[in-house]
Structure formats: C-alpha cells, structure tokens
Rosetta silent file (secondary structure, phi, psi, omega in degrees, C-alpha in Angstrom):
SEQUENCE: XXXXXXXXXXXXXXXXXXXXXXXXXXXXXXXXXXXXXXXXXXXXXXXXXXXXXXXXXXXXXXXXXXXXXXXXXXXXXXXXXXXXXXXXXXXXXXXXXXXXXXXXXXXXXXXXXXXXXXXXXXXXXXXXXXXXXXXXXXXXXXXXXXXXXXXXXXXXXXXXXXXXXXXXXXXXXXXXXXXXXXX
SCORE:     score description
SCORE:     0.000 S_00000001
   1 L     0.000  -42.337  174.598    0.000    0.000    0.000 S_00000001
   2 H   -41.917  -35.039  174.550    2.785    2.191    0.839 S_00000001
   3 H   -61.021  -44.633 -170.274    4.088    3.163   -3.241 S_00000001
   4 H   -61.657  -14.815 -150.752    0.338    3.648   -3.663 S_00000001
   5 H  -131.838  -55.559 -179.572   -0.572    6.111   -1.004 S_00000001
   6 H  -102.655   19.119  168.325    2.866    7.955   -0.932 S_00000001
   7 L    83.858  -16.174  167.873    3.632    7.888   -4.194 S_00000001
   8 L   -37.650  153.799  168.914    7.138    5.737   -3.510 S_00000001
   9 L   -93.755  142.517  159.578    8.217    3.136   -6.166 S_00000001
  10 L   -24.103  154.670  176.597    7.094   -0.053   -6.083 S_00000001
  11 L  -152.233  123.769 -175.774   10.289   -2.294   -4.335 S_00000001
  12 H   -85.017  -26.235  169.284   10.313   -5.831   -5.470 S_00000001
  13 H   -64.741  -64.900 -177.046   12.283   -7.060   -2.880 S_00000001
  14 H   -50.738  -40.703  164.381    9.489   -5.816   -0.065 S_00000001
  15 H   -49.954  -44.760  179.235    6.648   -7.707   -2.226 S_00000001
  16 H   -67.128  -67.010  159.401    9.199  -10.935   -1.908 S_00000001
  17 H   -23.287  -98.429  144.408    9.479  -10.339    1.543 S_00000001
  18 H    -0.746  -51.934  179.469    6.121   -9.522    2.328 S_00000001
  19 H   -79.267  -36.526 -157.399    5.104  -13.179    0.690 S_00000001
  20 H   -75.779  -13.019  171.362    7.615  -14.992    2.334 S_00000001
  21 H   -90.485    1.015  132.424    6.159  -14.000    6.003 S_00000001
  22 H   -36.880  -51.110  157.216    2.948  -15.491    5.115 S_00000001
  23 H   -45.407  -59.245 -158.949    3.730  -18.778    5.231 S_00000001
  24 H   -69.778   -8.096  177.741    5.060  -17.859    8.874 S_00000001
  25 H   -68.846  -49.341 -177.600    1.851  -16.606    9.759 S_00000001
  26 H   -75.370  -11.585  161.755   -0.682  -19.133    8.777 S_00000001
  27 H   -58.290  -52.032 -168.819    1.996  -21.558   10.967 S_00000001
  28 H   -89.351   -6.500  167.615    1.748  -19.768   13.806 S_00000001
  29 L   -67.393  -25.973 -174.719   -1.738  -19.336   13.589 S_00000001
  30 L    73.280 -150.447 -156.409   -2.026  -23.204   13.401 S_00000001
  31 L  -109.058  110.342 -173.758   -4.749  -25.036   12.339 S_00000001
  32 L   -93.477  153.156 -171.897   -7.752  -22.441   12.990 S_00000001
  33 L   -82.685  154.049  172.265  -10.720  -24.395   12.953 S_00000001
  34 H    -7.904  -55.045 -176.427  -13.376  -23.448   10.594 S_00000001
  35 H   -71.237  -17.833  160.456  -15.645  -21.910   12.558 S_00000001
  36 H   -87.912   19.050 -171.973  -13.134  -19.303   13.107 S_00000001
  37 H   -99.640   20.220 -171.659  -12.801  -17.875   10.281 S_00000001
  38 H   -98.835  -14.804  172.871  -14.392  -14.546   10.652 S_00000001
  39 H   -69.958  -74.435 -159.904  -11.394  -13.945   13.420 S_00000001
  40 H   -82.511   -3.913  165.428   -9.006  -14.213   10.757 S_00000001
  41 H   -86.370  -20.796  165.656  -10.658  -12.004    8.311 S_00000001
  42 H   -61.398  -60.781 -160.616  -10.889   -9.272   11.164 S_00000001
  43 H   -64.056    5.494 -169.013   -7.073   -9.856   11.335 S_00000001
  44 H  -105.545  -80.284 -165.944   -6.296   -9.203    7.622 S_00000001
  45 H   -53.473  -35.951  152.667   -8.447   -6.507    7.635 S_00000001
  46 H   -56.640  -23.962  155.448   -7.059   -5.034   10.926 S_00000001
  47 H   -91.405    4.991  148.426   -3.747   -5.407    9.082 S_00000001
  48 H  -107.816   -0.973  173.500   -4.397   -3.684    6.104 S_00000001
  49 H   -83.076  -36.551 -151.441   -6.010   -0.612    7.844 S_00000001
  50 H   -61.288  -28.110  178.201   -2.869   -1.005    9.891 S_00000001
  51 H   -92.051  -74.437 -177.009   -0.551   -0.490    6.759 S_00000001
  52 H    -8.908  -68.163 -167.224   -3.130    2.042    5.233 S_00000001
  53 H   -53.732  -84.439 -150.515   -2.929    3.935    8.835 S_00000001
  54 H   -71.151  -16.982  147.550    0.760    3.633    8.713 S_00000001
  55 H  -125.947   10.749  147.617    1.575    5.228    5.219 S_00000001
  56 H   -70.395  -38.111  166.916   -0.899    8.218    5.294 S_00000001
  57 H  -102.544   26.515  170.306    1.181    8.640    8.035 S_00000001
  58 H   -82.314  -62.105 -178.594    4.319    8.466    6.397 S_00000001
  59 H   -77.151   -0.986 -161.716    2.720   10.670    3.760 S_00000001
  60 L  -121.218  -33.228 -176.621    0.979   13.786    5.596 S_00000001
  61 L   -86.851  140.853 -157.192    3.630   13.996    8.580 S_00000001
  62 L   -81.416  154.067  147.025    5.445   16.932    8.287 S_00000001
  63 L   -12.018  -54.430 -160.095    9.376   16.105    8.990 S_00000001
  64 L   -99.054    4.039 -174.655    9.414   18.795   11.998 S_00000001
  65 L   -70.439  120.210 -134.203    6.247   17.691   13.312 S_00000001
  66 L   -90.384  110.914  142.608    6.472   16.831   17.393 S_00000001
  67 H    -4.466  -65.726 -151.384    5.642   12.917   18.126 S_00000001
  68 H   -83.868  -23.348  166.652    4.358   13.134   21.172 S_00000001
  69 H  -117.794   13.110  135.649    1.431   15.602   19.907 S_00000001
  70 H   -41.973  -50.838 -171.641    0.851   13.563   16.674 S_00000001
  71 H   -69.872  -34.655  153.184    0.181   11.163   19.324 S_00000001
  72 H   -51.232  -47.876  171.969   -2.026   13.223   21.357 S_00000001
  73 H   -58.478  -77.850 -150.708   -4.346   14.294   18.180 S_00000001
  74 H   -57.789  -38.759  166.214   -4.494   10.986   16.700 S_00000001
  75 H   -28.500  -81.018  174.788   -4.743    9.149   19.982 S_00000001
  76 H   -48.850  -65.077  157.332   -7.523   11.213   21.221 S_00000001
  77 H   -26.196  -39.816 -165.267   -9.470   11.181   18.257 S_00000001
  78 H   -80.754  -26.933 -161.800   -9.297    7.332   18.180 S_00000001
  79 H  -120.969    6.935  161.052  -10.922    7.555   21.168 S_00000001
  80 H   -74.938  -34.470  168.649  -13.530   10.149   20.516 S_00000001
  81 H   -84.025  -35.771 -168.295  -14.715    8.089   17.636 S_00000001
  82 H   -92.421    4.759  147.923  -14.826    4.550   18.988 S_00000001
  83 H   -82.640   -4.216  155.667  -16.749    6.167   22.184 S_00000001
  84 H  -108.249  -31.747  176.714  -19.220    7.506   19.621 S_00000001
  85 H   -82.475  -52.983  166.491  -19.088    4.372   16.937 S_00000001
  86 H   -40.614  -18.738 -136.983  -19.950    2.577   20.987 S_00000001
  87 H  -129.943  -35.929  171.626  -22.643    4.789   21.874 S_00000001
  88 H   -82.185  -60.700 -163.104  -24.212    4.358   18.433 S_00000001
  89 L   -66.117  -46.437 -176.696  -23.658    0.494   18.483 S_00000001
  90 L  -112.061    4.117 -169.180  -24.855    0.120   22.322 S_00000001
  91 L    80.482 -175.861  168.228  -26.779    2.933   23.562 S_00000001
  92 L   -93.255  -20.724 -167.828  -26.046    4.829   26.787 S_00000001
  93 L   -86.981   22.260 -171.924  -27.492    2.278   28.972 S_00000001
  94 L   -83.795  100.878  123.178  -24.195   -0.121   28.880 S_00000001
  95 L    11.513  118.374 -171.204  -23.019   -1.210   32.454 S_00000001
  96 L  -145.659  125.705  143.037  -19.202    0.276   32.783 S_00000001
  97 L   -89.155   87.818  178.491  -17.232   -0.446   35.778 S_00000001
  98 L   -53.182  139.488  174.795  -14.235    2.112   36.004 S_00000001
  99 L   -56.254  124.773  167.803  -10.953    0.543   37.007 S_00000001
 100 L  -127.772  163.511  177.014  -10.080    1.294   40.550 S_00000001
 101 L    83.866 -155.979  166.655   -6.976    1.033   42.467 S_00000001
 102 L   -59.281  -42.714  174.493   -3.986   -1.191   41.427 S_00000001
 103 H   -21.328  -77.400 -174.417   -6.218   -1.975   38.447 S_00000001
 104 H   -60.746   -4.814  162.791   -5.740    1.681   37.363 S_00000001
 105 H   -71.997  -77.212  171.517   -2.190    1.778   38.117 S_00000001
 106 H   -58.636  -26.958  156.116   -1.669   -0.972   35.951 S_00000001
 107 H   -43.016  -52.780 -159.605   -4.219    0.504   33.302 S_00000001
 108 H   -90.984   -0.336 -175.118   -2.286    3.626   33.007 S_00000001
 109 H   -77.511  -53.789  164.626    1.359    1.677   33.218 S_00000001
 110 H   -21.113  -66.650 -153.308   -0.603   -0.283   29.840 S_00000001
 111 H   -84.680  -70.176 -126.929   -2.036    2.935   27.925 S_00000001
 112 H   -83.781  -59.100 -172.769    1.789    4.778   28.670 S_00000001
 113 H  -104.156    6.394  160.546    4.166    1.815   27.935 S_00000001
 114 H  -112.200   29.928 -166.590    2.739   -0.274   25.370 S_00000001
 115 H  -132.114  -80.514  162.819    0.379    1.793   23.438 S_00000001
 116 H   -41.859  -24.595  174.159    1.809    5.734   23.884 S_00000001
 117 L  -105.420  -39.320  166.943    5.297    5.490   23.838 S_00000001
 118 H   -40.978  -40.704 -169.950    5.494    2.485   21.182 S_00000001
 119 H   -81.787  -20.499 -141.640    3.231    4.629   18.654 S_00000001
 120 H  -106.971  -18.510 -179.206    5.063    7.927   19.461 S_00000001
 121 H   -81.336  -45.076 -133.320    8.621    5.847   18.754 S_00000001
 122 H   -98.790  -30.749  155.510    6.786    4.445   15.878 S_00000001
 123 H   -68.769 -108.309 -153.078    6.319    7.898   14.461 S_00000001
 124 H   -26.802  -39.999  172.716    9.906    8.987   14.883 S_00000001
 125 H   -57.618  -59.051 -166.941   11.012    5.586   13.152 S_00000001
 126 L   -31.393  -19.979 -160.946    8.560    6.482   10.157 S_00000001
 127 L   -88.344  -22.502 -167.987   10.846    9.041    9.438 S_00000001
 128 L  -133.449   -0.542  165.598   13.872    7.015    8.787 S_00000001
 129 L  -133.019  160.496 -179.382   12.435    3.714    7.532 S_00000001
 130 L   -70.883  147.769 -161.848    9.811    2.621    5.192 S_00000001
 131 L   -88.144   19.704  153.743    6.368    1.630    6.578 S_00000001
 132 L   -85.961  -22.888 -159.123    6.814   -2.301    5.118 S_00000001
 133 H  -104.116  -24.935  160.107    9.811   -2.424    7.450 S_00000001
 134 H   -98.989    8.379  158.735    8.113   -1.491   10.600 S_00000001
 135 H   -92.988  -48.474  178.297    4.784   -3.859    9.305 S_00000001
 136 H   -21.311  -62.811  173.831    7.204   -6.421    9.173 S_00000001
 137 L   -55.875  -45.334  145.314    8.253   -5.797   12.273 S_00000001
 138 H   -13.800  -60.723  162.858    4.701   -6.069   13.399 S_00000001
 139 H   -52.540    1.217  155.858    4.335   -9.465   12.421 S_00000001
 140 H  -114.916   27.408 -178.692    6.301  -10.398   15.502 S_00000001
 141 H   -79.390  -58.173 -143.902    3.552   -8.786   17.896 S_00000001
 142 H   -59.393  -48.992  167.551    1.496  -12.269   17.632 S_00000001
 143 H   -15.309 -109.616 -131.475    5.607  -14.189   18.706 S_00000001
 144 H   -47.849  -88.594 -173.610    5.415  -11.645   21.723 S_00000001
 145 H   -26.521  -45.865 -173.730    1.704  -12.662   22.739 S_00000001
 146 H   -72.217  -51.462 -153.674    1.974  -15.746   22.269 S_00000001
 147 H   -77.881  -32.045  178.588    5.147  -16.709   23.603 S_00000001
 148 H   -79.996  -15.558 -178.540    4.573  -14.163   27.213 S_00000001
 149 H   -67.100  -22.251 -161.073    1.205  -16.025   27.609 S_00000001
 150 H   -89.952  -57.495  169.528    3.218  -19.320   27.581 S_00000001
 151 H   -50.327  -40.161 -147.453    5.360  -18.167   30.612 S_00000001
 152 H   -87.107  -26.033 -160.791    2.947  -16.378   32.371 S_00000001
 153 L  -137.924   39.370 -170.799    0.207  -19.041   32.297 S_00000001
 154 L    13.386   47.288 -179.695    2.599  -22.079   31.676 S_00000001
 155 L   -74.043   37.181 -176.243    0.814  -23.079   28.347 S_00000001
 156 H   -47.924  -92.384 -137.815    4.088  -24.727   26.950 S_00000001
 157 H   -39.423  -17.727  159.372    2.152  -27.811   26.089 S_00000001
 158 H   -87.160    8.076  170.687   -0.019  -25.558   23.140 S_00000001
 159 L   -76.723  122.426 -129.797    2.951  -24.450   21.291 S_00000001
 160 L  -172.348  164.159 -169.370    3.314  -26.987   18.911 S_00000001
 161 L  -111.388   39.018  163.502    5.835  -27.054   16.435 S_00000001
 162 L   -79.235  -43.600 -154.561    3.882  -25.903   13.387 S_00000001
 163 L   -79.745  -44.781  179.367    4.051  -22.546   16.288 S_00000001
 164 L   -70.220  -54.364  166.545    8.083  -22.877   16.265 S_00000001
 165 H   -20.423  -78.872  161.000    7.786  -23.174   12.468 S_00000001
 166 H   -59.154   -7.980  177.181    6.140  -20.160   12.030 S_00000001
 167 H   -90.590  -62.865 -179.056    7.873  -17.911   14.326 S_00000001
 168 H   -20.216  -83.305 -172.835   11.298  -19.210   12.561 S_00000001
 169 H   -54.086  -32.777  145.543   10.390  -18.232    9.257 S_00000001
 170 H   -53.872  -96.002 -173.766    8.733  -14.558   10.536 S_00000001
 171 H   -26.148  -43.103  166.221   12.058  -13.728   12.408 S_00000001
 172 H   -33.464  -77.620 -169.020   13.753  -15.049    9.113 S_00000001
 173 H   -67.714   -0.050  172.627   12.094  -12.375    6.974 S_00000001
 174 H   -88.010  -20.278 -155.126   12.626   -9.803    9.806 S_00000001
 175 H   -91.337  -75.405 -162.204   16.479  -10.577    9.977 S_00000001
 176 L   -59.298  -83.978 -148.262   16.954  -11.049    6.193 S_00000001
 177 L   -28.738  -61.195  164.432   14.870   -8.231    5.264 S_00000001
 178 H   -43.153  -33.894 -158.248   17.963   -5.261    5.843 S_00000001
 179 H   -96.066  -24.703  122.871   20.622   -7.220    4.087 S_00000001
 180 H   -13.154  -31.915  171.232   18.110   -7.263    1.036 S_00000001
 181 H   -89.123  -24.803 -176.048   17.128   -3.695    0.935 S_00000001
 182 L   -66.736  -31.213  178.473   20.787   -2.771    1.158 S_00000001
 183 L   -51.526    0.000    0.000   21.047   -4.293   -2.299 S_00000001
C-alpha cells in the first residue's frame, strides 16, 4: 500500500518479503478451525487498515512535526470516535465499571508503555524507515503474545511445532529483510 498512497516506487524485494512471512503466519496461527474464520478475516483486515494507517502517516507527517502531539491528536481522536461508533452500536445504557486502584495503576502503566510510547517511537522511526519495514516488524507482535502467555500461564504444552515453524520463518524475513534492501 505504501508506493500507492505515498507515491514511492514499487520495491520488489518488499513484495518478496512480504510473501515470504505469510507462510510464517498461517503456521503460527495453526490449524484455525473453521468456525473461526471470521477472526481471521478481522485480522487481515485489521492489518491492512494497519498499513493504510501507517503510510498516510508516512505521507501527511510533516518532517518537523512533534511525536508526542501527533500522538495526542491521533490518539484522542481514536478515542472520541470509537466512544461515539460505541454509543451508536450500544446505547447509553451499557453497564461500565471504572478501574479502581492497582487496576488503574496498571491501566495507566498499559495505555503509557505499550500503546503511547510504542506509537510515538513508531512515528519517529517512520521518518527514517519505510512503513513495510516497521509492518514487518509487526508481524512479531502475535511471537510476543503468544510466547509471554506461555510463561505467564505455563501453556508450553499448546505451542506446537507448526508454532516454532512459524515464528522461525517470521524472524527469518525480519532478519533477512535489511541485508536485502541494502542491495
């Protein structure tokens, strides 16, 4: 999407790429059963607004523009609309229990260091790499999920090695991917 949207040339090498972490996906996804499959068309389509998202904002942010209130606009917004796309979808009369406590301590530790400072880095990178090479990078968020749930909540025994499979070949095309573009 990125040549398309910012006007960049086409790179044949990211399209190569790009295919070859497919494979590693549908591995680590396993074998989803049938019945699932509207869960994996929400993830394709959550990962093509996610590249969409990611080179309009490659193409509209200005150079000198400050991170951290990129982050603020766009942030806020996101959460002005999907509290109005909620409000339209559920009414007013939806049962909400605010976080108290340690909860909210860990809520705001949550919103600051994975959401706000990751997107506000993830701006500053935009600046100096192309937005296939930080979707790439992306493609090792499920790795991360997967792999902290399996310590935290000793799931070893669902890792399977279709699961190894597929993270090998994603980390592959994340490794390989620089000493390709350098060509």
């Amino acid at each position: 999407l990125e040549p398309m949207v910012t006007g960049r040339r086409h790179d044949r090498s990211e399209f190569i790429l790009g295919v070859l972490a497919i494979p590693g996906v549908v591995l680590l996804v396993g074998g989803v059963p049938l019945e699932m499959r509207s869960g994996i068309v929400a993830g394709i389509a959550a990962a093509a607004l996610s590249a969409l998202f990611g080179s309009l904002n490659k193409r509209h942010l200005d150079p000198q523009a400050d991170p951290a209130a990129v982050t603020a606009i766009q942030i806020g917004l996101g959460t002005v609309f999907i509290t109005g796309l909620g409000v339209i979808a559920f009414g007013t009369d939806v049962a909400f229990a605010a976080p108290k406590g340690a909860d909210l301590g860990w809520l705001m530790v949550l919103v600051v260091a994975c959401t706000l400072l990751p997107f506000m880095l993830w701006l500053r990178a935009l600046r100096h790499v192309s937005v296939f090479t930080t979707q790439l990078s992306l493609n090792l968020e499920p790795v991360y999920a997967i792999a902290l749930a399996a310590l935290l909540f000793r799931e070893y025994a669902d890792l399977t090695l279709t699961f190894y499979l597929g993270v090998v070949i994603i980390i592959s095309t994340v490794f390989i991917q620089p000493k390709i573009l350098k060509r």
